[in-house]
C-alpha positions in Angstrom: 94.4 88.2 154.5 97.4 89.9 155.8 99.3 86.9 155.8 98.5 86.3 152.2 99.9 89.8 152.0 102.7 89.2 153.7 103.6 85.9 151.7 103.3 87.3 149.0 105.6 90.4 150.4 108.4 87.9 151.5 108.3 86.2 148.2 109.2 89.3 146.0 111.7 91.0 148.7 113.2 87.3 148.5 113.6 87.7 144.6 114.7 91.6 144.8 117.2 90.4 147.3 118.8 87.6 145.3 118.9 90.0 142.2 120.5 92.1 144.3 123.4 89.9 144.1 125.9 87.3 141.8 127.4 84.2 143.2 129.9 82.5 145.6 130.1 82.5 149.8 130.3 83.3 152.9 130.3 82.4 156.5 129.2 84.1 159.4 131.7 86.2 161.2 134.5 84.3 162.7 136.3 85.0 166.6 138.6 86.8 164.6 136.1 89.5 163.9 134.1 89.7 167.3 133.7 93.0 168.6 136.5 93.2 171.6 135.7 95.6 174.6 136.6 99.3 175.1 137.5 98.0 178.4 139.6 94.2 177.6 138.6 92.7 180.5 135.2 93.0 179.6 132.9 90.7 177.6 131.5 92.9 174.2 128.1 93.9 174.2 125.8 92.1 172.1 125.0 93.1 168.8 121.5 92.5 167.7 120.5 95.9 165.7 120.9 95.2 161.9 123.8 97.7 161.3 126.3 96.5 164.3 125.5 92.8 162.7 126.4 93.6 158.7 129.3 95.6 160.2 131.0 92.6 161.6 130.3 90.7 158.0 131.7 93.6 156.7 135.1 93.1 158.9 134.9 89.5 158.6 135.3 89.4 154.0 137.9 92.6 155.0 140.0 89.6 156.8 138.7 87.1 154.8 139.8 88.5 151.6 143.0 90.8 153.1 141.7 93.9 152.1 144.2 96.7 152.9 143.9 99.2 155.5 142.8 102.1 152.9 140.8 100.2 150.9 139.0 98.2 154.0 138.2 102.4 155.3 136.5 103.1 152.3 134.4 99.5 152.6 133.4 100.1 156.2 132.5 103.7 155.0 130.2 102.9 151.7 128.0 100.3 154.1 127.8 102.7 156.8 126.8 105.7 154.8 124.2 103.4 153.0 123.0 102.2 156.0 122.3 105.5 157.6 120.5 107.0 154.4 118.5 104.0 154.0 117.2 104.3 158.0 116.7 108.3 157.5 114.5 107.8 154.1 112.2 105.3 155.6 112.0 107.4 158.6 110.8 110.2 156.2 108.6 108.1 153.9 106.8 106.2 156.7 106.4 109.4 159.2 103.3 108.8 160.9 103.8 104.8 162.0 103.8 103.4 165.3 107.9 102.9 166.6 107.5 99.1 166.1 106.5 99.8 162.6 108.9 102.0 161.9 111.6 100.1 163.5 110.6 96.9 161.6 110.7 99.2 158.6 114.4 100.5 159.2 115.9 97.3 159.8 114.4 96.2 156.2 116.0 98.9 154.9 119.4 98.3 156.5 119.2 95.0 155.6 118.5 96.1 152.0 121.8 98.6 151.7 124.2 96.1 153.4 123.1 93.5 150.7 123.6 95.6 148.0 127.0 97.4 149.2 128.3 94.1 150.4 127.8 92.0 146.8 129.0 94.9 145.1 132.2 95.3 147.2 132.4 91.3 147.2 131.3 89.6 144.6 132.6 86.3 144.9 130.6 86.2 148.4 127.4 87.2 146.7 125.7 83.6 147.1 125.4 83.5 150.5 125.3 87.5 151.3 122.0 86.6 149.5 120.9 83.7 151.7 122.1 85.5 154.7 119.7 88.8 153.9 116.6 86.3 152.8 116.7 84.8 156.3 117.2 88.5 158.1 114.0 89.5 155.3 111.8 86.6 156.8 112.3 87.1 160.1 111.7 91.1 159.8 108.6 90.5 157.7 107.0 87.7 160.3 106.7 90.6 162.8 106.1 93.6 160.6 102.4 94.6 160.2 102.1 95.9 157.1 103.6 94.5 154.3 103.6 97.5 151.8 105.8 99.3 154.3 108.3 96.7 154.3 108.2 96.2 150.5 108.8 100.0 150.6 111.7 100.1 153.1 113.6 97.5 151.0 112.9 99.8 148.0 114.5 102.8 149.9 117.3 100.6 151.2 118.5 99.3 148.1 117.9 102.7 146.1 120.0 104.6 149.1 122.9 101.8 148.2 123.2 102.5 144.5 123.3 106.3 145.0 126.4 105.1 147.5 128.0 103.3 144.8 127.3 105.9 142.0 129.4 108.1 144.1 132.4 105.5 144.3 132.1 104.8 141.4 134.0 108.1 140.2 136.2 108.2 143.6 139.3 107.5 142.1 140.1 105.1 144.2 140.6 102.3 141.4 143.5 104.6 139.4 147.0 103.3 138.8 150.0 104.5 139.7 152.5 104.4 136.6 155.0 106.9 138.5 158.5 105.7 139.4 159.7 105.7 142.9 161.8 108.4 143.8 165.8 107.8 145.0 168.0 109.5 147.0 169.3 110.3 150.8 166.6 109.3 153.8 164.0 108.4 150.5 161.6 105.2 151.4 162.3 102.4 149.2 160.4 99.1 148.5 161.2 95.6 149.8 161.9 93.7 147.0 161.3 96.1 144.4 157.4 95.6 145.3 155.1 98.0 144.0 154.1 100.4 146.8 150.8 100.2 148.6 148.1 102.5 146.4 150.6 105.4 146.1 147.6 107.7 144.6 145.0 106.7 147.6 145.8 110.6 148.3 143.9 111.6 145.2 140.9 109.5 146.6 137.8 112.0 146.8 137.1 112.3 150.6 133.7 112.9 152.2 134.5 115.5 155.0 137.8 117.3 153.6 137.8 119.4 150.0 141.3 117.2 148.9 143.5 114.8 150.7 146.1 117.1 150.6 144.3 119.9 152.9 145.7 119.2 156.1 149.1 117.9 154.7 151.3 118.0 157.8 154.3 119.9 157.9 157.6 118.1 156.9 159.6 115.4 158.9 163.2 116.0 160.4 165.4 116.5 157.8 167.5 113.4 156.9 170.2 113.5 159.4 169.7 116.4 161.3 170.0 116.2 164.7 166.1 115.7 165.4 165.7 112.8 163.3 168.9 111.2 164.7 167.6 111.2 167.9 164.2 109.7 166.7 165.8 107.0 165.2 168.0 106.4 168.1 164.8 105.5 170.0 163.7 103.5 167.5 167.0 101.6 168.2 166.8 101.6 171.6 163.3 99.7 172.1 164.9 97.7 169.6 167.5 96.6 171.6 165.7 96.2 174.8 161.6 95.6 174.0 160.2 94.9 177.0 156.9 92.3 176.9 154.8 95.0 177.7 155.8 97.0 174.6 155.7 93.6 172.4 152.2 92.8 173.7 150.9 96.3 172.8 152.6 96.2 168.8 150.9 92.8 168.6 147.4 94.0 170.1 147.2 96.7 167.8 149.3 95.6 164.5 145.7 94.8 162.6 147.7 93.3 159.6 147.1 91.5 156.3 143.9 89.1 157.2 142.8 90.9 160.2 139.7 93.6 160.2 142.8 96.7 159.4 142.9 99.3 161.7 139.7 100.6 160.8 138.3 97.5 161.1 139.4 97.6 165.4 137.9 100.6 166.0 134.6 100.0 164.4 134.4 97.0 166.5 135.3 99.5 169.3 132.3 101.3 167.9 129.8 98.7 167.6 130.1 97.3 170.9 129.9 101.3 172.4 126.7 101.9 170.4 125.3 97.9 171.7 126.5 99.0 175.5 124.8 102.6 174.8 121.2 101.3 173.5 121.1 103.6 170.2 118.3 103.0 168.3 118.8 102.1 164.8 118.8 105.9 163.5 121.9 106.8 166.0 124.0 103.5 165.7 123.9 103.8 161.7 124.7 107.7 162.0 127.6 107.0 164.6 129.0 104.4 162.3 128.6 106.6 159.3 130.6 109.8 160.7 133.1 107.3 162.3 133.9 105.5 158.8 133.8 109.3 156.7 136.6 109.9 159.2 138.3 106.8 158.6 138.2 107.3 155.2 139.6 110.7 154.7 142.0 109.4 157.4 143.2 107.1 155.2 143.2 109.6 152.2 145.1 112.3 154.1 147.7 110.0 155.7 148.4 107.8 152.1 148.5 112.1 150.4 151.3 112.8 153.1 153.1 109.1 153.0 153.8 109.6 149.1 154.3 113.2 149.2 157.2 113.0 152.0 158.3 109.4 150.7 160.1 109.2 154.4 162.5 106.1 154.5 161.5 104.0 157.2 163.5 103.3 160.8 164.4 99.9 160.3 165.5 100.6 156.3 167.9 103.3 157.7 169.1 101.6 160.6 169.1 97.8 159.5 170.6 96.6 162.9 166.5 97.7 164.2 164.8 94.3 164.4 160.3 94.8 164.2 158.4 93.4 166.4 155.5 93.3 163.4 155.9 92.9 159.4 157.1 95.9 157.9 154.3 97.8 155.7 155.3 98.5 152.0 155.1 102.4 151.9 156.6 105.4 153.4 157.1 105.9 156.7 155.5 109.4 157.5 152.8 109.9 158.7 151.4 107.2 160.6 148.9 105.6 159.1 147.6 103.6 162.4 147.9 107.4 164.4 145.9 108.6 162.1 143.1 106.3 161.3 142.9 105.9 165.5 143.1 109.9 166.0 140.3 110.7 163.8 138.2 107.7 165.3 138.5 108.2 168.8 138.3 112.2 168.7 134.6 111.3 166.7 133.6 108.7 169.5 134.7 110.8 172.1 132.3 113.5 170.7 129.5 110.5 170.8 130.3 108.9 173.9 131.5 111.6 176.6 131.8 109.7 179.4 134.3 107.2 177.4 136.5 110.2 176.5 139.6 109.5 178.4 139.6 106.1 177.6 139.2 105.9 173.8 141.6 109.2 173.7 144.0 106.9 175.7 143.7 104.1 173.3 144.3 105.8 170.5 147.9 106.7 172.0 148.0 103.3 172.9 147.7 102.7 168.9 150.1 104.8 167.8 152.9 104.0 170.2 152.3 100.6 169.1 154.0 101.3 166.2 157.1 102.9 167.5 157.5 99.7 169.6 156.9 97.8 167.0 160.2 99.2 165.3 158.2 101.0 162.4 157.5 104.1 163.3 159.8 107.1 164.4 157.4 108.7 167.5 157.2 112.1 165.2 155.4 109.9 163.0 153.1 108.9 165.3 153.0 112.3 166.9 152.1 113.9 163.2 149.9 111.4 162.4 147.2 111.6 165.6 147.0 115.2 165.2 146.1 115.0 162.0 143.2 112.2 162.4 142.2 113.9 165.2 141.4 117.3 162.7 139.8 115.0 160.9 137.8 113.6 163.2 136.6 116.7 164.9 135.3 117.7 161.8 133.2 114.6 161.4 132.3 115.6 165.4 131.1 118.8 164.0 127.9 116.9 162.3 126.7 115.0 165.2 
């Protein structure tokens, strides 16, 4: 009788699933997106828990598709928040099961949310997002006891989705810049008259700050004052005389068009802490969650400053400075890669204690990346950590 039940179970999660979705493909995650070490020279932890393995989809269509650094924030952060409401309303509709019940339950409903965030995010890899969840739905139904439970965790999943992507749905983040881009002395300017890289992402609604605008950072140098002379004399400088160390660390961290974005390396940095750790489903998808709200209004705080300081970049006032990586098309300060790896590693520090040191070393590691990379003056890497790292001690506040 109960596997009648559950037959019949798979069958209709099978359907709900595949309406859950539209058409086209995709593959599982390539090398590009496995999750790399804290440590490098250590293999990553395995990820078997539902969230860690529809995170790396998630960063493999951000490469697939070259989804910008911003926009690939808000991705990571849509699936993760979905994720984690999904797990906590099961938990609270199914509170008196046994833990394998219960866990069976959640990963339904993780499953669920990822689907549904995913296809919406990526439509043209709806097809096989949709195969992909049918096979995770078998294999979580063969073991599950109860198939009502299971019918209802995919309910919750799916339902804790849409209420994610009623909220996005009015974010802002789709308006269109029809500004002009200002001139004048020490004033960024596009590369082939190019337009700039979501020049409103500040006016994005963020999900730990009131406005993007709330920690502004105070202003750069002035434009040829002594202090920004001498910043942009060290730009030259490592220019001149990059050493392979330097080159190898702008190359490890430049996370450029194709690649998983910055955001993108530090949730892999994230996922294989929470696989090395043992969280249960609950704490992984609540981690990830927090880490990606961070991300997000990292994004959104650095893009407000970038286009309210339009600072010209090193390389644009000093031609003679050759990069070490392609040259982003927006304003120089802050840092966007200080920023986005501030605000994570201050919230995994807070989650993982005993890693402190190491991911607080990293993300200085990240930002200096830049500066050898011949991008970055060091004050905007200096401006842009401290502000991530506000930001990320306020998504620390909520663990």
């Amino acid at each position: 009788m109960r596997s009648l039940r559950n037959a019949r179970a798979l069958a209709a999660l099978l359907i709900a699933a595949a309406a859950a979705c539209s058409d086209r493909e995709i593959t599982a995650p390539t090398a590009a997106s496995d999750t790399p070490s804290v440590r490098q020279d250590r293999a990553p932890a395995a990820l078997t828990a539902p969230s860690l393995a529809w995170n790396g989809l998630a960063r493999d269509l951000v490469a697939r598709r070259s989804v910008d650094p911003p926009m690939a924030a808000r991705t990571y952060a849509l699936l993760s928040v979905a994720q984690h409401d999904a797990v906590v309303a099961t938990s609270d509709a199914i509170p008196g099961s046994a833990r394998a019940r219960k866990e069976s339950a959640a990963r339904v409903a993780v499953i669920a949310a990822s689907t549904t965030i995913l296809a919406a995010e990526f439509p043209l890899d709806a097809d096989q997002l949709r195969a992909r969840s049918s096979a995770e739905l078998a294999g979580a139904l063969a073991g599950a006891p109860d198939a009502d439970e299971v019918n209802l965790a995919f309910s919750l999943g799916a339902r804790a989705a849409r209420r994610v992507l009623e909220r996005a749905a009015s974010d802002g983040s789709a308006d269109q810049w029809t500004d002009a881009i200002p001139v004048g002395p020490g004033i960024w300017f596009s590369a082939a008259n190019a337009t700039p890289l979501r020049p409103r992402w500040g006016q994005v609604r963020p999900w730990l700050l009131r406005s993007g605008d709330e920690l502004r950072p105070p202003p750069p140098p002035a434009w040829k004052s002594a202090e920004y002379l001498a910043a942009l004399a060290e730009v030259r400088r490592i220019s001149d005389s990059r050493t392979p160390e330097q080159l190898r660390v702008a190359l490890y961290w430049a996370d450029g068009s194709g690649t998983v974005t910055p955001p993108g390396h530090w949730n892999a940095i994230a996922a294989d802490l929470i696989a090395r750790h043992h969280l249960d489903e609950e704490k992984s998808t609540r981690t990830l969650a927090l880490l990606n709200m961070a991300l997000m209004d990292a994004g959104i705080a650095c893009w407000d400053a970038k286009y309210h300081y339009w600072l010209i970049r090193p390389s644009q006032a000093d031609p003679a400075i050759v990069t070490a990586v392609p040259l982003p098309n927006f304003p120089s300060y802050v840092s966007g890669h200080a920023t986005f790896s501030g605000a994570a590693a201050q919230l995994l520090a807070a989650a993982f204690p005993e890693e402190r040191d190491e991911l607080r070393a990293m993300a200085v590691e990240a930002a200096m990346s830049r500066l050898y990379g011949g991008i970055h003056y060091r004050f905007d890497n200096d401006a842009g950590l401290a502000l991530g790292r506000r930001i990320g001690a306020r998504a620390a506040a909520r663990l």
